[in-house]
PDBQT receptor file of N, H, CA, C and O in Angstrom, charges set to zero:
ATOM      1  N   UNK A   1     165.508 122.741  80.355  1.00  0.00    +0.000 N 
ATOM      2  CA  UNK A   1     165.739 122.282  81.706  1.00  0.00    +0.000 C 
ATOM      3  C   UNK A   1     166.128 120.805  81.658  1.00  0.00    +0.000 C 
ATOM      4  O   UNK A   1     165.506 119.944  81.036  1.00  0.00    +0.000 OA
ATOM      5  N   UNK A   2     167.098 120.638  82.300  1.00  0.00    +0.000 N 
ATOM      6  H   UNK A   2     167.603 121.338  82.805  1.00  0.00    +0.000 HD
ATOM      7  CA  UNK A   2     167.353 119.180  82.763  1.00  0.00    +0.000 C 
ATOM      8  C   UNK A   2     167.073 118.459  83.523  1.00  0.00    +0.000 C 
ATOM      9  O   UNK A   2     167.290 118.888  84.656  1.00  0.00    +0.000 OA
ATOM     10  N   UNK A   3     166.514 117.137  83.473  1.00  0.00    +0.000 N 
ATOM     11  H   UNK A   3     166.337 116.788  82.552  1.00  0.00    +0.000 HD
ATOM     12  CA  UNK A   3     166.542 116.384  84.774  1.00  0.00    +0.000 C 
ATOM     13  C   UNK A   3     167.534 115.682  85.060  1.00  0.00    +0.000 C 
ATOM     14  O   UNK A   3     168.190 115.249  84.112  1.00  0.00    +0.000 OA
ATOM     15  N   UNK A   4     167.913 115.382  86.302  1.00  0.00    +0.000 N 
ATOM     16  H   UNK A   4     167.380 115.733  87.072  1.00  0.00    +0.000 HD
ATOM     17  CA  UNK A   4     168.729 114.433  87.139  1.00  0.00    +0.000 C 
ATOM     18  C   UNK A   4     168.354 113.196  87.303  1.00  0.00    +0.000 C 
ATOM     19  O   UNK A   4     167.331 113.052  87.972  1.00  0.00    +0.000 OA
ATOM     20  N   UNK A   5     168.842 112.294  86.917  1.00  0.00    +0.000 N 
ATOM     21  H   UNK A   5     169.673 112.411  86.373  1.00  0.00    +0.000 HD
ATOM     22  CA  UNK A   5     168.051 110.596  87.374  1.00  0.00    +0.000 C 
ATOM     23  C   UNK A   5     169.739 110.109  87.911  1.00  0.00    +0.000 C 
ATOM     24  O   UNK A   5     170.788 110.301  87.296  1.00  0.00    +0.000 OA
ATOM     25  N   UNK A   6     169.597 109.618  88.887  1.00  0.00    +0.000 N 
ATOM     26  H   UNK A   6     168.745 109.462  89.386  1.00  0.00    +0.000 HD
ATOM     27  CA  UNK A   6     170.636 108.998  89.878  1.00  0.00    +0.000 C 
ATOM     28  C   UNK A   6     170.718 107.111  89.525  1.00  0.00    +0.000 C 
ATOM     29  O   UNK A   6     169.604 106.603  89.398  1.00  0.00    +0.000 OA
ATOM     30  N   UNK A   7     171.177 106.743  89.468  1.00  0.00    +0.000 N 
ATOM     31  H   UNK A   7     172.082 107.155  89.571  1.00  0.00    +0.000 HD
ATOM     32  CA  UNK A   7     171.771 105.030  89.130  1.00  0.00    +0.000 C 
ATOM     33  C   UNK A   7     173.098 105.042  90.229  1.00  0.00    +0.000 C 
ATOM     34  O   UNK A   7     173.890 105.933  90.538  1.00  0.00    +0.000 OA
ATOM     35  N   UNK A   8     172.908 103.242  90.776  1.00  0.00    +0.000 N 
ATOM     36  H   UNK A   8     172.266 102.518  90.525  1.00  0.00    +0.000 HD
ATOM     37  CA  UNK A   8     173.848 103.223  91.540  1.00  0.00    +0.000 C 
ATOM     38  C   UNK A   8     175.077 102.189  90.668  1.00  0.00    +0.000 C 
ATOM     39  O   UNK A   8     174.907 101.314  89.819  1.00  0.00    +0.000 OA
ATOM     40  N   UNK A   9     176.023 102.598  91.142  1.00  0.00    +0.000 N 
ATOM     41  H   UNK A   9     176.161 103.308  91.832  1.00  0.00    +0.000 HD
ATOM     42  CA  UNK A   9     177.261 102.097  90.740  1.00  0.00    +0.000 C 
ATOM     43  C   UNK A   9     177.824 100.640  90.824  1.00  0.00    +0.000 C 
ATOM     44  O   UNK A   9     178.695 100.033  90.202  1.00  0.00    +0.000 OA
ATOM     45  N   UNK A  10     176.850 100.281  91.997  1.00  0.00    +0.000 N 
ATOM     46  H   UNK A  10     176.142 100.774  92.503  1.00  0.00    +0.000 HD
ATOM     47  CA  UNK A  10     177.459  98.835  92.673  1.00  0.00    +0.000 C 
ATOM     48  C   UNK A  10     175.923  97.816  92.050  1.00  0.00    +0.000 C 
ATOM     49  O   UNK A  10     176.002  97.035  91.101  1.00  0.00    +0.000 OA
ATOM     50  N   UNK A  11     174.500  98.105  92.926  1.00  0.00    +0.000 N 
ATOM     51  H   UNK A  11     174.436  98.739  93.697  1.00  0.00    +0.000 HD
ATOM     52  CA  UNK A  11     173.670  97.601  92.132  1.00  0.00    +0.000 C 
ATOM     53  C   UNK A  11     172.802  97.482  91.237  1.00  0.00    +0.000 C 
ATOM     54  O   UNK A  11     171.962  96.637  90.929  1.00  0.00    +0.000 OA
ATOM     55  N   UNK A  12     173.316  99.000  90.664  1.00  0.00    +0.000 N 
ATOM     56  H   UNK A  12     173.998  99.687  90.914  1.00  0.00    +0.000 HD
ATOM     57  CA  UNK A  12     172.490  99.527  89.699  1.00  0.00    +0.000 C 
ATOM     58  C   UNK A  12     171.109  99.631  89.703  1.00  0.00    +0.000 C 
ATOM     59  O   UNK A  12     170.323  99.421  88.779  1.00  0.00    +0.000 OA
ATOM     60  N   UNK A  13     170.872 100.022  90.987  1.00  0.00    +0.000 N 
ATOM     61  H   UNK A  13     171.510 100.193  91.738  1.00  0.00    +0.000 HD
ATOM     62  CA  UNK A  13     169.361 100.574  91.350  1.00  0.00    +0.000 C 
ATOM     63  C   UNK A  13     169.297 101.944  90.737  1.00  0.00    +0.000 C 
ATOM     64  O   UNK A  13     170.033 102.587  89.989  1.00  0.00    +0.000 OA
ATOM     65  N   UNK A  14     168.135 102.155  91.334  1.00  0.00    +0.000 N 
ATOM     66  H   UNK A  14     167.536 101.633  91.941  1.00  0.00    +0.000 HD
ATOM     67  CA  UNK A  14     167.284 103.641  91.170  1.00  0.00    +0.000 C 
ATOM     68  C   UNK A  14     166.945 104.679  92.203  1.00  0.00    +0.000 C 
ATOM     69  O   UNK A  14     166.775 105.893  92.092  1.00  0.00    +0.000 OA
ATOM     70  N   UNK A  15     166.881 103.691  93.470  1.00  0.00    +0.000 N 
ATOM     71  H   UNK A  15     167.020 102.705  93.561  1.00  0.00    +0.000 HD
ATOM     72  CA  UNK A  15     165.947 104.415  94.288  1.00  0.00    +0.000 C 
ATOM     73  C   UNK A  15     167.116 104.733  95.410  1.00  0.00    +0.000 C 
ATOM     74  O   UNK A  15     168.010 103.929  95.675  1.00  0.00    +0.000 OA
ATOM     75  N   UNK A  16     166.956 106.194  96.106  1.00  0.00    +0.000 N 
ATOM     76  H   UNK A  16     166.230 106.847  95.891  1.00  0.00    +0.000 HD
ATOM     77  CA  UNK A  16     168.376 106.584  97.012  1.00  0.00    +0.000 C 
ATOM     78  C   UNK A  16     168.149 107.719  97.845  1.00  0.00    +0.000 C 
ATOM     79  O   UNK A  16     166.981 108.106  97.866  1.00  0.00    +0.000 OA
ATOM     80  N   UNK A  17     168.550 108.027  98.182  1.00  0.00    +0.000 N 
ATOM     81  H   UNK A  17     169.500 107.712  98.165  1.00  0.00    +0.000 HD
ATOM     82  CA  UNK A  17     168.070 109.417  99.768  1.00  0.00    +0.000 C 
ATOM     83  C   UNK A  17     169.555 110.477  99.433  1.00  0.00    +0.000 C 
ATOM     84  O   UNK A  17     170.710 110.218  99.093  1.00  0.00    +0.000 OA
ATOM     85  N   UNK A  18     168.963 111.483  99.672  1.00  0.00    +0.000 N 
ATOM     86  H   UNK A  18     168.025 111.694  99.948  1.00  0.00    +0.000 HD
ATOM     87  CA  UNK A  18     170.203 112.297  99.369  1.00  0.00    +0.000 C 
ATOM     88  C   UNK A  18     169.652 113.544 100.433  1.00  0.00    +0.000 C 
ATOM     89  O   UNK A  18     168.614 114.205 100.408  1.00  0.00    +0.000 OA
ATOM     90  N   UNK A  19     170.685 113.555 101.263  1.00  0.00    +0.000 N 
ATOM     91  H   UNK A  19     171.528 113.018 101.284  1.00  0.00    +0.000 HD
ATOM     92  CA  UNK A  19     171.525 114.341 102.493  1.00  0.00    +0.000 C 
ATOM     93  C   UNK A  19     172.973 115.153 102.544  1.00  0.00    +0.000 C 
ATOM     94  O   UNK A  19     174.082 114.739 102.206  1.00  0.00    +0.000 OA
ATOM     95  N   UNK A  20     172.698 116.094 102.933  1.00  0.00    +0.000 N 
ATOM     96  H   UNK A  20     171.797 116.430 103.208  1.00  0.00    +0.000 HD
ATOM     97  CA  UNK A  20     173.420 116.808 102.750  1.00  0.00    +0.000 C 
ATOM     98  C   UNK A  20     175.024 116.415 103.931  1.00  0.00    +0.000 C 
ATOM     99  O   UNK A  20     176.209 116.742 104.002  1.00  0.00    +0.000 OA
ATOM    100  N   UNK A  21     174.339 115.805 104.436  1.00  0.00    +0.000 N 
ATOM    101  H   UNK A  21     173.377 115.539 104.378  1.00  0.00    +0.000 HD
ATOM    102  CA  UNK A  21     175.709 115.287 105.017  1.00  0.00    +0.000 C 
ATOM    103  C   UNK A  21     176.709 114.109 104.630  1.00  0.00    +0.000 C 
ATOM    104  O   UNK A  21     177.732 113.595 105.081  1.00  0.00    +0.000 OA
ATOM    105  N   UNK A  22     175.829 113.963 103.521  1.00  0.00    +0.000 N 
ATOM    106  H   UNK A  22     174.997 114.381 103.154  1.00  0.00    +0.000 HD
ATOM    107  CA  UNK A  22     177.081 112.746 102.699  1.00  0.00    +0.000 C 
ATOM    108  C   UNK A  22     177.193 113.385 101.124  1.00  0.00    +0.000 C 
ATOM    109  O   UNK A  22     176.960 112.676 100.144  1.00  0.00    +0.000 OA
ATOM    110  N   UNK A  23     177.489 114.480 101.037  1.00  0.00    +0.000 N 
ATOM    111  H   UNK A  23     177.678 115.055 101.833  1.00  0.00    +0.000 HD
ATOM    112  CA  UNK A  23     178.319 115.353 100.060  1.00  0.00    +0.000 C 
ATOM    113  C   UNK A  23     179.490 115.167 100.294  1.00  0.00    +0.000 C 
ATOM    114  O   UNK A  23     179.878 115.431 101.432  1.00  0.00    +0.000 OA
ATOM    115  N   UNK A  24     180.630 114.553  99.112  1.00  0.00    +0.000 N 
ATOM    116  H   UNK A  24     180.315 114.338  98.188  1.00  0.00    +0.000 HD
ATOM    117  CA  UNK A  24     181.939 114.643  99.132  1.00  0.00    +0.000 C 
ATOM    118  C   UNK A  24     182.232 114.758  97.900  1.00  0.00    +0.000 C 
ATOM    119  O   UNK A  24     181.463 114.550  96.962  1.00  0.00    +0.000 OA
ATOM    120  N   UNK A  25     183.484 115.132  97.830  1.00  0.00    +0.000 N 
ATOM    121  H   UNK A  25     184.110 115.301  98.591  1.00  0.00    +0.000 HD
ATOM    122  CA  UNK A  25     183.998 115.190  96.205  1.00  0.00    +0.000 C 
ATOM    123  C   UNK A  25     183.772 113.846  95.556  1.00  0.00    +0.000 C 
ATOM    124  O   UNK A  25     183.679 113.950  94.332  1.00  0.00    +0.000 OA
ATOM    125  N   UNK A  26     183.675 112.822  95.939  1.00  0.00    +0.000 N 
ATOM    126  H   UNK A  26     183.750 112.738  96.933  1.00  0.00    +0.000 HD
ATOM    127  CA  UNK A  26     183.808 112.040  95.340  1.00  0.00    +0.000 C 
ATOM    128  C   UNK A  26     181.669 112.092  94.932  1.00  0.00    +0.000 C 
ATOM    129  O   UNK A  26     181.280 111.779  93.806  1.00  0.00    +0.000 OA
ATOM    130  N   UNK A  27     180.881 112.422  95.796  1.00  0.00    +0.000 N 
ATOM    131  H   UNK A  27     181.197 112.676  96.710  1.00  0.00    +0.000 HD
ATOM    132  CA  UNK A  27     179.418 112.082  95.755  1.00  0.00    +0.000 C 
ATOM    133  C   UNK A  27     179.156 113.698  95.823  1.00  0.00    +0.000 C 
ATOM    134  O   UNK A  27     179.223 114.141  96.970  1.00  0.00    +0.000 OA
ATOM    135  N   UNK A  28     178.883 114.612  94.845  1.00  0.00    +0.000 N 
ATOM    136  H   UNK A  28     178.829 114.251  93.913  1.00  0.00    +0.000 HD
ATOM    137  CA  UNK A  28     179.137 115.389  95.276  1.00  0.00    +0.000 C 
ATOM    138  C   UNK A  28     176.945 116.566  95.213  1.00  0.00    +0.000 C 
ATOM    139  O   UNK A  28     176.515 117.675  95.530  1.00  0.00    +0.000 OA
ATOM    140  N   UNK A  29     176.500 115.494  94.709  1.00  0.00    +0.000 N 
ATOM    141  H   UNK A  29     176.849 114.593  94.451  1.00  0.00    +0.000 HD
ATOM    142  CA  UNK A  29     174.909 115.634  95.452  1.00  0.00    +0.000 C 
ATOM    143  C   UNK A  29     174.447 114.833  96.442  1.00  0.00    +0.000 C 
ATOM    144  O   UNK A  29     173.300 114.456  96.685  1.00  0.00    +0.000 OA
ATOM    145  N   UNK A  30     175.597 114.594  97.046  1.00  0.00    +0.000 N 
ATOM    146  H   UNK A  30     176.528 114.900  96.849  1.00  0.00    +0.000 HD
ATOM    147  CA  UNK A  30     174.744 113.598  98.007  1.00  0.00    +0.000 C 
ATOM    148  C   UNK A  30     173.771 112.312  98.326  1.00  0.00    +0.000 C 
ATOM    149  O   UNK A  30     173.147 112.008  99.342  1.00  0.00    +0.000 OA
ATOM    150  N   UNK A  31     173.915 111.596  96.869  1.00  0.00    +0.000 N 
ATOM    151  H   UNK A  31     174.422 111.843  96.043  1.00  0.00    +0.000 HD
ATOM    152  CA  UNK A  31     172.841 110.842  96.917  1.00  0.00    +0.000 C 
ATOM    153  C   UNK A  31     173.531 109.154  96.951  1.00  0.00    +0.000 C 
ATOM    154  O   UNK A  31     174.254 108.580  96.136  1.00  0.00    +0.000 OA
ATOM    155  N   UNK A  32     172.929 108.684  98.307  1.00  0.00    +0.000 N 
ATOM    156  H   UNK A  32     172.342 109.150  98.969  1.00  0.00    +0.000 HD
ATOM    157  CA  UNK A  32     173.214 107.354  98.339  1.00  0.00    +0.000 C 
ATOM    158  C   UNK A  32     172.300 106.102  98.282  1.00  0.00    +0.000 C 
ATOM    159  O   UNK A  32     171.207 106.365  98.784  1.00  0.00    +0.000 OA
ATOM    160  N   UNK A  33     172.394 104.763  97.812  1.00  0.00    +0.000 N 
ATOM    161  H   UNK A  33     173.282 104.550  97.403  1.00  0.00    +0.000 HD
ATOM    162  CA  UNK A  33     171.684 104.102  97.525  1.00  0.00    +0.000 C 
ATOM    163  C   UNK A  33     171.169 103.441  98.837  1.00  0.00    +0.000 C 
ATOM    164  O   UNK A  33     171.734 103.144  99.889  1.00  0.00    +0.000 OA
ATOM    165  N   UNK A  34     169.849 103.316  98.376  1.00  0.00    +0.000 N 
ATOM    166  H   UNK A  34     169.390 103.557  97.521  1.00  0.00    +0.000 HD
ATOM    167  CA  UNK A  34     168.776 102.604  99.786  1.00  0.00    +0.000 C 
ATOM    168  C   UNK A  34     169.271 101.389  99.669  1.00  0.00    +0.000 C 
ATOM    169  O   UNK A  34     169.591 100.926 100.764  1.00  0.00    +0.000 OA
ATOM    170  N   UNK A  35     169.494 100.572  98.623  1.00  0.00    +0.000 N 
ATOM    171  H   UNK A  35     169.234 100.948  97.733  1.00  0.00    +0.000 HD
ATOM    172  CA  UNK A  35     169.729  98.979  99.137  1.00  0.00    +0.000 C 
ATOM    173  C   UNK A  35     171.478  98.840  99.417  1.00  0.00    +0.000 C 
ATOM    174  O   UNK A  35     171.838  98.050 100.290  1.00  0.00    +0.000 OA
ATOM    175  N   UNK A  36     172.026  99.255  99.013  1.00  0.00    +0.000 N 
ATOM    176  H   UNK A  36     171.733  99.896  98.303  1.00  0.00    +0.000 HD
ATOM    177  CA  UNK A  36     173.863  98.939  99.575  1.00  0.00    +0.000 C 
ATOM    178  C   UNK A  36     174.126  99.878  99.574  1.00  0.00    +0.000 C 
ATOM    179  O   UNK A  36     175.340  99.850  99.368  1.00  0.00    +0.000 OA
ATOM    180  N   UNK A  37     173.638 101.469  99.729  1.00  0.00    +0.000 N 
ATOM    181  H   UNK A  37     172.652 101.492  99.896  1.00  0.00    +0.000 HD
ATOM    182  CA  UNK A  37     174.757 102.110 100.971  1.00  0.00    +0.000 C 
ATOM    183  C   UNK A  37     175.943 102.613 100.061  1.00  0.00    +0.000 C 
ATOM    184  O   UNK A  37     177.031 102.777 100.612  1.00  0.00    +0.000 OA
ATOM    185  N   UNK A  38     175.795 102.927  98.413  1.00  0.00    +0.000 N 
ATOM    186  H   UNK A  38     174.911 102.793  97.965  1.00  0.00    +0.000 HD
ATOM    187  CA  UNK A  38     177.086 103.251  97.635  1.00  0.00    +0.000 C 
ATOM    188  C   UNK A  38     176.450 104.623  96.863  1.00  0.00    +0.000 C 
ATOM    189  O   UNK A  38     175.315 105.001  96.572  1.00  0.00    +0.000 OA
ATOM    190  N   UNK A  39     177.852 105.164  96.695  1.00  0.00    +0.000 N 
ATOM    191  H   UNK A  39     178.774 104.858  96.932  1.00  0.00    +0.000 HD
ATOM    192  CA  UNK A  39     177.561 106.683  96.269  1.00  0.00    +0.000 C 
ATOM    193  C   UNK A  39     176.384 106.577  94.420  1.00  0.00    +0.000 C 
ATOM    194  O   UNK A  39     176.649 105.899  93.427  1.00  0.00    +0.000 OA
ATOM    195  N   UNK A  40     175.602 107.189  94.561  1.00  0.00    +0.000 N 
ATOM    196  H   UNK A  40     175.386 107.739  95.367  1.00  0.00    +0.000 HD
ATOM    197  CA  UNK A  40     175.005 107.226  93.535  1.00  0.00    +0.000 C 
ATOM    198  C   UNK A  40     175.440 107.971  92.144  1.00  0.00    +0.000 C 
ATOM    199  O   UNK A  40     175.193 109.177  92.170  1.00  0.00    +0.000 OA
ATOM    200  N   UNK A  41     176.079 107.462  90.849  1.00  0.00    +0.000 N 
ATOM    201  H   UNK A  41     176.279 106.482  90.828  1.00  0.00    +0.000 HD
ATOM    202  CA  UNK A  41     175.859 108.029  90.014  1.00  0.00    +0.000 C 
ATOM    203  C   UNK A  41     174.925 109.104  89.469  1.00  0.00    +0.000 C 
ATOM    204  O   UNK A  41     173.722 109.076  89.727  1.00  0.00    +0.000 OA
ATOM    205  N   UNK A  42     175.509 110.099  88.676  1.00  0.00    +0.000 N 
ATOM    206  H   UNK A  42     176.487 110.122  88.467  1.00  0.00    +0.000 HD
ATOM    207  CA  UNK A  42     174.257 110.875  88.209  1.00  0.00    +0.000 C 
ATOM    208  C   UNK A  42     174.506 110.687  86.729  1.00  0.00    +0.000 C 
ATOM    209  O   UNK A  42     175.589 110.307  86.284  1.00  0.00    +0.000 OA
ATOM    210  N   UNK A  43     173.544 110.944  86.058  1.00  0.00    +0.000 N 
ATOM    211  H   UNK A  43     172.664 111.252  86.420  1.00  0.00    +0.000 HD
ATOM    212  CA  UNK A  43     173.575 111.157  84.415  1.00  0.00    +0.000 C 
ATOM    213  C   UNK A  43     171.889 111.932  84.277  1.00  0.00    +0.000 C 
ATOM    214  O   UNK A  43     170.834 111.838  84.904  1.00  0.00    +0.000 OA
ATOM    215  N   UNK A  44     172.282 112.545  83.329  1.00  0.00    +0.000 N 
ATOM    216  H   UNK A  44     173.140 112.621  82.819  1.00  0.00    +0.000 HD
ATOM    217  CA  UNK A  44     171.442 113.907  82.426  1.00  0.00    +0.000 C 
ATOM    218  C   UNK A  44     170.614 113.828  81.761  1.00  0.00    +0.000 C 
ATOM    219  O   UNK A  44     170.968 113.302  80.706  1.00  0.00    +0.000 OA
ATOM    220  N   UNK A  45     169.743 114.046  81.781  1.00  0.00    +0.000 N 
ATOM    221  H   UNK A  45     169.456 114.473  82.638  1.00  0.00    +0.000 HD
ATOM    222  CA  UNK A  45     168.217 113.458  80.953  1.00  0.00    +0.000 C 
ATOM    223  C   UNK A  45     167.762 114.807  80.252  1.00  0.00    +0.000 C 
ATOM    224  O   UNK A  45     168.184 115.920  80.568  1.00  0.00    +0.000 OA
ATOM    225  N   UNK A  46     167.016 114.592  79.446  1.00  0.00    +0.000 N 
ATOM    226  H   UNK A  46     166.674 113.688  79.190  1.00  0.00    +0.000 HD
ATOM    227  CA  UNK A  46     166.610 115.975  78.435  1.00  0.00    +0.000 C 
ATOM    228  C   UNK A  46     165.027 115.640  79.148  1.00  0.00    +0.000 C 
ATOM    229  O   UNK A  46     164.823 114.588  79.753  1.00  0.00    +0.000 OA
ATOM    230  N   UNK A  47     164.248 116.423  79.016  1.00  0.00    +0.000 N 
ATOM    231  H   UNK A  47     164.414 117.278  78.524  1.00  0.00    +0.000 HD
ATOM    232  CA  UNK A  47     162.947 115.804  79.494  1.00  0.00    +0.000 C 
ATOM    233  C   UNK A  47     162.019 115.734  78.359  1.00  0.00    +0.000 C 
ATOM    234  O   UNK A  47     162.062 116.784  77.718  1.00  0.00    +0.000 OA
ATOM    235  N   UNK A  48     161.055 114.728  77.799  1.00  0.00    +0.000 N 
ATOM    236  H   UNK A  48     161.020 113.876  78.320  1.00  0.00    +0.000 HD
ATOM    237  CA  UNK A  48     160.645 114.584  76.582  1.00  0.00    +0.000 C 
ATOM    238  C   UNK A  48     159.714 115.437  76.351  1.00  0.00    +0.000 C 
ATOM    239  O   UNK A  48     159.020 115.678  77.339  1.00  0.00    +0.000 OA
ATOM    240  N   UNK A  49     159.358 116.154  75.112  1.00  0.00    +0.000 N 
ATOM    241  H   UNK A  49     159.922 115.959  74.309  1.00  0.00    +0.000 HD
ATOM    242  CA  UNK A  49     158.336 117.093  74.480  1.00  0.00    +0.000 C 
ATOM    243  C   UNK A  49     157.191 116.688  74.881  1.00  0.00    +0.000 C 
ATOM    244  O   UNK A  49     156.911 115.512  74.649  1.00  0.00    +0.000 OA
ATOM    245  N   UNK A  50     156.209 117.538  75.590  1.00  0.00    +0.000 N 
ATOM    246  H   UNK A  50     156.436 118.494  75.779  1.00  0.00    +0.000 HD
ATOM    247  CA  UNK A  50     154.155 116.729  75.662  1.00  0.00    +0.000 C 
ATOM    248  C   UNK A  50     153.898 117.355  74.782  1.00  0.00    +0.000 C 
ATOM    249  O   UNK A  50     152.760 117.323  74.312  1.00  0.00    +0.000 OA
TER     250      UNK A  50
């Protein structure tokens, strides 16, 4: 299983709200950043062995 961790593009935060009404091709989970309002990157995480 994979996890999802979201990074933003502009301030390279972490933290972001994701709504289904700001899905576009260009953002296409929906997730935008709480401090400036820019489409959130995604990248792929393995999740580590306990």
């Amino acid at each position: 299983m994979l996890t999802i961790k979201y990074r933003c593009s502009r301030c390279q935060g972490h933290q972001c709200r994701i709504s289904l009404f700001d899905v576009s091709i260009r953002n296409p989970h929906g997730a935008i950043c709480i401090f400036c309002k820019s489409p959130m990157l995604v990248s792929y995480l393995t999740p580590q062995a306990a």
